[in-house]
LOFIVEX-562505 format. One line per field, with one value per residue (C-alpha): z, y, x; residue in three letters; residue number from 1. Coordinates in nm, 2 decimals, m for minus. Layout:
N
zz c(Z,...)
yy c(Y,...)
xx c(X,...)
r c(Ala,...)
k c(NUM,...)
***
This chain:
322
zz c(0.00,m0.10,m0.16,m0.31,m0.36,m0.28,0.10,0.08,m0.16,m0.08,m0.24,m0.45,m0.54,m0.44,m0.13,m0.23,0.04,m0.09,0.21,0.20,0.36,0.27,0.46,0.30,0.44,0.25,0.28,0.16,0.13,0.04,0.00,m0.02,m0.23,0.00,m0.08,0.01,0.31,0.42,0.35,0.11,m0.16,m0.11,m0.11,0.08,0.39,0.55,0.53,0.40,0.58,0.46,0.57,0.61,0.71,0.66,0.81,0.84,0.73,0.70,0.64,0.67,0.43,0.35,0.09,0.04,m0.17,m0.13,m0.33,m0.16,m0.43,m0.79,m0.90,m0.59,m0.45,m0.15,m0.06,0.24,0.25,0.53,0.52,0.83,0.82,1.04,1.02,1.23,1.25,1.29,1.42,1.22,1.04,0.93,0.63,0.60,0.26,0.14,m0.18,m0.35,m0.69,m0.84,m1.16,m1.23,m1.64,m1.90,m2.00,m1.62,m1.32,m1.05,m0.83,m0.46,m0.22,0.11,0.22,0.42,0.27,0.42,0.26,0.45,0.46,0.23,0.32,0.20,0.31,0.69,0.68,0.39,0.54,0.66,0.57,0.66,0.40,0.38,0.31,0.04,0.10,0.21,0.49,0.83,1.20,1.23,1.63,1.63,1.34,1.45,1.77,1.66,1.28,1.28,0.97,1.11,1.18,0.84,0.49,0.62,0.53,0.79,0.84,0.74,0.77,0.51,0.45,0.60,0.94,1.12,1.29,1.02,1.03,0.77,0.51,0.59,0.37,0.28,0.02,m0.14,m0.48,m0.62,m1.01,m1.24,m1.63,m1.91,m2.23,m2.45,m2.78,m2.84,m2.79,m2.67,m2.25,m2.10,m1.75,m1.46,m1.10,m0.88,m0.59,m0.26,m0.13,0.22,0.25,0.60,0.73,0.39,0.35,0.21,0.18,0.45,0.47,0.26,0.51,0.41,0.54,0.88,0.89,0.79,1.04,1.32,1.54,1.33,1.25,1.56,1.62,1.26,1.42,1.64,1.87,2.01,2.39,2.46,2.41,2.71,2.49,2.41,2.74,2.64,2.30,2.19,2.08,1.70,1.48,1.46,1.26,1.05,0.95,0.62,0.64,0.56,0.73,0.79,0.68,0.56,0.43,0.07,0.03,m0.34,m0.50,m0.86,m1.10,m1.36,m1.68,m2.01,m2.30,m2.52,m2.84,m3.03,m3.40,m3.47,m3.65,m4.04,m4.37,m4.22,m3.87,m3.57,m3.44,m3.07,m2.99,m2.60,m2.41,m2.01,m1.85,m1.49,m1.29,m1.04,m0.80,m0.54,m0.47,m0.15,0.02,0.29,0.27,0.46,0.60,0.74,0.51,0.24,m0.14,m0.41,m0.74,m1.00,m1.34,m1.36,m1.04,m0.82,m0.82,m0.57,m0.34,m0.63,m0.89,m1.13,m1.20,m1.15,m1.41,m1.32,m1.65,m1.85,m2.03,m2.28,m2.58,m2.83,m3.15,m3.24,m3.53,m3.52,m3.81,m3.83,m3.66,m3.67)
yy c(0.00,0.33,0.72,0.99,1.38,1.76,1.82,2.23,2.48,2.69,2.94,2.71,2.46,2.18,1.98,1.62,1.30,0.93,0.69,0.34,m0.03,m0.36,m0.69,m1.05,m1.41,m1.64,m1.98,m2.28,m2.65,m2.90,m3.26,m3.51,m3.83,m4.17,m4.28,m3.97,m3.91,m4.28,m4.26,m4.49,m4.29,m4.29,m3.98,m3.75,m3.86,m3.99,m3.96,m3.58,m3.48,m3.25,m2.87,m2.67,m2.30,m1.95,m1.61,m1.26,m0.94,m0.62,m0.28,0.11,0.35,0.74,0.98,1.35,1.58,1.92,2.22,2.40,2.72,2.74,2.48,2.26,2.04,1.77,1.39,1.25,0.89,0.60,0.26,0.01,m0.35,m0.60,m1.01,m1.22,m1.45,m1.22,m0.87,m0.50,m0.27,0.12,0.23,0.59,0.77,1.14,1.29,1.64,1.73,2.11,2.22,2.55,2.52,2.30,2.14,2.05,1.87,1.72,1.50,1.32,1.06,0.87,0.56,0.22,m0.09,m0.41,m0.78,m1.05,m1.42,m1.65,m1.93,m2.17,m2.00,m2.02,m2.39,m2.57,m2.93,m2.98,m3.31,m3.49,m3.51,m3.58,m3.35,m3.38,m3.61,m3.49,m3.29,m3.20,m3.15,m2.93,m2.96,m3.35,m3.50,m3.34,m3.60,m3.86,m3.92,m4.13,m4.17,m4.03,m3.70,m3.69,m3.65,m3.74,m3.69,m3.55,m3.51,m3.19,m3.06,m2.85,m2.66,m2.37,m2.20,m2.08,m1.80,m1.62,m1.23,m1.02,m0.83,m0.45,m0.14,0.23,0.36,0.69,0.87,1.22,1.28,1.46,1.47,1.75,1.77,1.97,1.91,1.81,1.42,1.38,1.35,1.30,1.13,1.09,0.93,0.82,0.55,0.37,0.11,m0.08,m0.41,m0.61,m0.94,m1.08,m1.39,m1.74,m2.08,m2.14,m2.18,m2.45,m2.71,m2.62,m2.28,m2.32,m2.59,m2.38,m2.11,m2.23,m1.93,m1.71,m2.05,m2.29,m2.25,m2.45,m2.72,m2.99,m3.25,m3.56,m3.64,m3.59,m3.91,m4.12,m4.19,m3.79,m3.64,m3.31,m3.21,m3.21,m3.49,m3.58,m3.38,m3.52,m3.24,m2.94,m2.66,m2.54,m2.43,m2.09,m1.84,m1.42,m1.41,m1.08,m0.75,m0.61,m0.26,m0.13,0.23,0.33,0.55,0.49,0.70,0.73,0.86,0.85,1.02,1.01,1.12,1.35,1.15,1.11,0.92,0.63,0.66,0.68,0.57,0.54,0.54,0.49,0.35,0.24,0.18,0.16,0.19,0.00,0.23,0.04,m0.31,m0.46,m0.81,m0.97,m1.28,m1.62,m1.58,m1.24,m1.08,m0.77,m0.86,m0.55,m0.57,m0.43,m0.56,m0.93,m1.01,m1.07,m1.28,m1.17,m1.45,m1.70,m1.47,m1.50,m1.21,m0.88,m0.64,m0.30,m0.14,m0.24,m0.11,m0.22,m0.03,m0.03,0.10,0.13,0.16,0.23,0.28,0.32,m0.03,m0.18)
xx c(0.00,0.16,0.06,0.19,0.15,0.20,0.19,0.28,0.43,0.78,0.89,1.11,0.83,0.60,0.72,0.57,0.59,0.53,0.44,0.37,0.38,0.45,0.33,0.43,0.47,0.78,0.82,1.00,0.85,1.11,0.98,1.30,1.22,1.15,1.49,1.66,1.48,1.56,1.95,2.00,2.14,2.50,2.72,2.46,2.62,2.26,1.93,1.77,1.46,1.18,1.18,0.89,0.99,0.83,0.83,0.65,0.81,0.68,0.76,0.70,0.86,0.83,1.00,1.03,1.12,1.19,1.28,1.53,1.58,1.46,1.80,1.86,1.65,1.69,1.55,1.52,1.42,1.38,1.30,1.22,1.19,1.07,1.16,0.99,1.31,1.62,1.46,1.41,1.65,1.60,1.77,1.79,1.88,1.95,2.03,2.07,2.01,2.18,2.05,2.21,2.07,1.86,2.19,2.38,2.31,2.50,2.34,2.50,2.34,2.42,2.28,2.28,2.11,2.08,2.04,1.85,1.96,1.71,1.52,1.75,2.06,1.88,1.69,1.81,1.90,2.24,2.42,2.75,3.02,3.38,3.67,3.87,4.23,4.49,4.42,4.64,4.59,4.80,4.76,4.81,4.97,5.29,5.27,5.07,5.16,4.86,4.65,4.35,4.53,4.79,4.72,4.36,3.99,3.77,3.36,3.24,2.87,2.70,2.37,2.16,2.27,1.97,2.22,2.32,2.26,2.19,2.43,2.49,2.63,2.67,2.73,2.78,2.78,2.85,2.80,2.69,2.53,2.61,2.44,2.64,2.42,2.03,2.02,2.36,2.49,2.80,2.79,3.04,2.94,3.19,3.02,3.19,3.03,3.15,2.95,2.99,2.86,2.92,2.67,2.96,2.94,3.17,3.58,3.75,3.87,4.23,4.19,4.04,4.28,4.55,4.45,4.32,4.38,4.11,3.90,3.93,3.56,3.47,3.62,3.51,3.67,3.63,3.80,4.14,4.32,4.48,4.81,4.79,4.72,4.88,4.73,4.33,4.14,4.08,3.86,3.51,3.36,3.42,3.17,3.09,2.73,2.64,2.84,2.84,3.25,3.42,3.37,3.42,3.50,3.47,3.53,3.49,3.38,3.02,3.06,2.77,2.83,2.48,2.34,2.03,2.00,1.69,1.42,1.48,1.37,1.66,1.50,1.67,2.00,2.13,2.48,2.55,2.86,2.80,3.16,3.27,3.62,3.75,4.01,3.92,3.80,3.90,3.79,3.83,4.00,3.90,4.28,4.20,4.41,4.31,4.30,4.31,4.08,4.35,4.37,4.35,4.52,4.20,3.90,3.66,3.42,3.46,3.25,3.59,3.85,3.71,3.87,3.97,3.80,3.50,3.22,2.93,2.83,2.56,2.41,2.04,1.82,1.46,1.27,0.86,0.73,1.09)
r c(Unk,Unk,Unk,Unk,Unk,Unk,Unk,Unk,Unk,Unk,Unk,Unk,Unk,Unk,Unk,Unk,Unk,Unk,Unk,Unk,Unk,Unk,Unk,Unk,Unk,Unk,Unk,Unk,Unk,Unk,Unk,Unk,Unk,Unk,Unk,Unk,Unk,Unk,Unk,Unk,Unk,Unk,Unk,Unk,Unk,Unk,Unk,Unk,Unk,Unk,Unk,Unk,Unk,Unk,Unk,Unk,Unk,Unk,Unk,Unk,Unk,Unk,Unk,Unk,Unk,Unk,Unk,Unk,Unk,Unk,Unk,Unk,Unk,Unk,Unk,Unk,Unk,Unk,Unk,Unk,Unk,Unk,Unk,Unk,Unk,Unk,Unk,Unk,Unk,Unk,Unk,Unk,Unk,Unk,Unk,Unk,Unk,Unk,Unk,Unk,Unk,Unk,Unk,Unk,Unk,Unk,Unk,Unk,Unk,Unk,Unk,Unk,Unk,Unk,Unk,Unk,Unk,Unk,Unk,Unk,Unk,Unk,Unk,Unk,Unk,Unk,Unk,Unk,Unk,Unk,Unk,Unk,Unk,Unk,Unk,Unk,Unk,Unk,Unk,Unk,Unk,Unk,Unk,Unk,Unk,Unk,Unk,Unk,Unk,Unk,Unk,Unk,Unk,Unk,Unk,Unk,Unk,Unk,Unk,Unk,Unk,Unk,Unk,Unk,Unk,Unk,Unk,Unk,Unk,Unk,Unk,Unk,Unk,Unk,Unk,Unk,Unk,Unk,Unk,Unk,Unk,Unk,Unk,Unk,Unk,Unk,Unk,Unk,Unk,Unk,Unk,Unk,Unk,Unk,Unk,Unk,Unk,Unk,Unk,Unk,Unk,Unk,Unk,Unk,Unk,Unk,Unk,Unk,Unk,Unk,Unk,Unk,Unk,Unk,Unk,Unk,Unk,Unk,Unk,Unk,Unk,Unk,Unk,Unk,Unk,Unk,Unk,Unk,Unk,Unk,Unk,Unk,Unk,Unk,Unk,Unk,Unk,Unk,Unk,Unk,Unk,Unk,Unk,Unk,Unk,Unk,Unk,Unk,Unk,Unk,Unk,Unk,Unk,Unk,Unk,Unk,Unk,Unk,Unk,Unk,Unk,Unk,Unk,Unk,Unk,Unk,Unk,Unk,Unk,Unk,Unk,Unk,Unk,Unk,Unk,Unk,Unk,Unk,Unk,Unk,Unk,Unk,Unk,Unk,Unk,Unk,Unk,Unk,Unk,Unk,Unk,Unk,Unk,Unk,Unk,Unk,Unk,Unk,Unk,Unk,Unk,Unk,Unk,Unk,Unk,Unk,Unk,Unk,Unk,Unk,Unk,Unk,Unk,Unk,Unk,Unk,Unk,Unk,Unk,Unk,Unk,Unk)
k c(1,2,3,4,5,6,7,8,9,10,11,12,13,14,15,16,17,18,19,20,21,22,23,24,25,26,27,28,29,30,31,32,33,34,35,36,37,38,39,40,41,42,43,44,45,46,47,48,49,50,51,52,53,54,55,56,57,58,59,60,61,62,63,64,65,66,67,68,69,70,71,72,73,74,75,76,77,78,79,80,81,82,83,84,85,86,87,88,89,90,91,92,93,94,95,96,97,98,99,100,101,102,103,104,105,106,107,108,109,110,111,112,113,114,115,116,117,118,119,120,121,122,123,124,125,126,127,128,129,130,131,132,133,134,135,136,137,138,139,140,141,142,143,144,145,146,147,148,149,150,151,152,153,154,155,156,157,158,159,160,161,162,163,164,165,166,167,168,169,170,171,172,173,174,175,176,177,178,179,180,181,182,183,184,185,186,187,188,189,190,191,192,193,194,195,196,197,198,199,200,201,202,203,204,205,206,207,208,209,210,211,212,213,214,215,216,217,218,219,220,221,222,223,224,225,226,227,228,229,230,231,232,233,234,235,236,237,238,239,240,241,242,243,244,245,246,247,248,249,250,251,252,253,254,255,256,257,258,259,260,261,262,263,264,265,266,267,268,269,270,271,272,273,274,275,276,277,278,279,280,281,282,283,284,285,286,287,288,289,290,291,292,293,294,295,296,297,298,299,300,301,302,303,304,305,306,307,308,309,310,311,312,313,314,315,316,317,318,319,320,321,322)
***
């Protein structure tokens, strides 16, 4: 349910406000086949039951605009959410818009967004597994040299984590547009964007392995040993559900240049160019470490190399129906 209008008049202009709310109910069914749900499929580490989860969000929002003099104007939006299974957030937002003639703008904003967990990323059933071979304790295989502690596998446990929280940011942008002939525009935005609580898959078992000190609590044990009194008992389990793990930090700058032909006996043709760069794109590693997005050197939360430069363009003909 929303609404929209003029509230008053400045000297400037109309002030207008948009209000609204939003109620909804999500759920996820999942209905395992007989033999699934029994375990007697191998490789899915035992038997998969059904899940049958939903929940309630809703949501209040408002919006104004103001006309501050005859070529500036300023927004001022906010946005609260309620979930019934991890709690509410308000995301507030403000932008400013300069006009000083028909052919200039500049435009700015500030705000904080948030990014809830899914269904499936909260309840999807979690199963055993194996690692893959040749893993090390690195707490015991230096003093037992047993088998099930060197070049070992080791049970892992995938799927939803009911725990996780949601994904947070801010981000801000200052810009502008400039159209130096009819039909044509020239446009430059530069945009930062923090993003914390980062939603993954979970660790590979060589890293927590291979950093216990940041990653210890992935890891479970069975009972200290009687022939090792002085060093922990053997892994029984390692995590890999769905985890809240990092923060990416990114920093760039959006640029159009478009053009339209006037209408003729040929038509009409659109030229336009979208590119975007990268000065900044920063992520967290799973080691704790800080990795940097420039030219082909980085591929960021296993979405492939993120290049420091690129851009799409296009060309358009329209003519009568075509």
């Amino acid at each position: 349910l929303k609404t929209s209008g003029t509230i008053f008049n400045l000297p400037a202009g109309a002030v207008a406000l948009a209000v609204g709310g939003e109620l909804r109910r999500e759920s996820l069914d999942q209905t395992p086949s007989a033999a699934l749900a029994s375990g007697d499929l191998t490789g899915y580490g035992g038997n998969i039951g059904a899940v049958s989860q939903s929940r309630n969000v809703y949501a209040m929002y408002a919006e104004m605009n103001v006309p501050i003099v005859k070529t500036l104007e300023g927004d001022i939006a906010v946005r609260y959410d309620h979930y019934s299974d991890f709690g509410s957030t308000t995301n507030p937002k403000v932008s400013l818009r300069w006009q000083p003639t028909s052919s200039f703008l500049m435009r700015s904003s500030y705000g904080t967004g948030f990014l809830a967990p899914s269904l499936y990323e909260l309840y999807t059933p979690q199963t055993t597994g194996v690692s893959a071979t040749g893993q090390f304790d690195p707490t015991r295989c230096p003093t037992t040299g047993d088998a099930t502690d060197c070049a070992a596998q080791f049970p892992v446990t995938l799927g939803g984590n009911p725990n996780l929280q949601p994904e947070k940011s801010y981000q801000v942008t200052i810009g502008g547009v400039w159209e130096p002939v009819t039909g044509g525009s020239i446009s430059l935005d530069y945009f930062k964007l923090n993003l914390s609580n980062a939603i993954s898959s979970g660790p590979s078992t060589q890293t927590i392995l291979g950093n216990l000190s940041n990653f210890g609590s992935y890891v479970t044990r069975g009972p200290v040993q009687p022939q090792f009194p002085n060093i922990p008992g053997p892994i029984t389990n390692i995590q890999q559900t769905f985890v809240n793990l990092g923060n990416v930090h990114m920093e760039g700058v959006d640029a159009t240049l478009a053009y339209r032909t006037p209408v003729s006996s040929w038509g009409r043709f659109a030229f336009n160019i979208n590119g975007t760069y990268f000065m900044k794109y920063n992520s967290q590693n799973t080691d704790g470490s800080d990795s940097v997005g420039v030219s082909n050197a980085y591929c960021a939360n296993g979405l492939g190399v993120i290049p420091r430069y690129k851009q799409y363009a296009s060309v358009t003909w329209d003519q009568g129906p075509w």
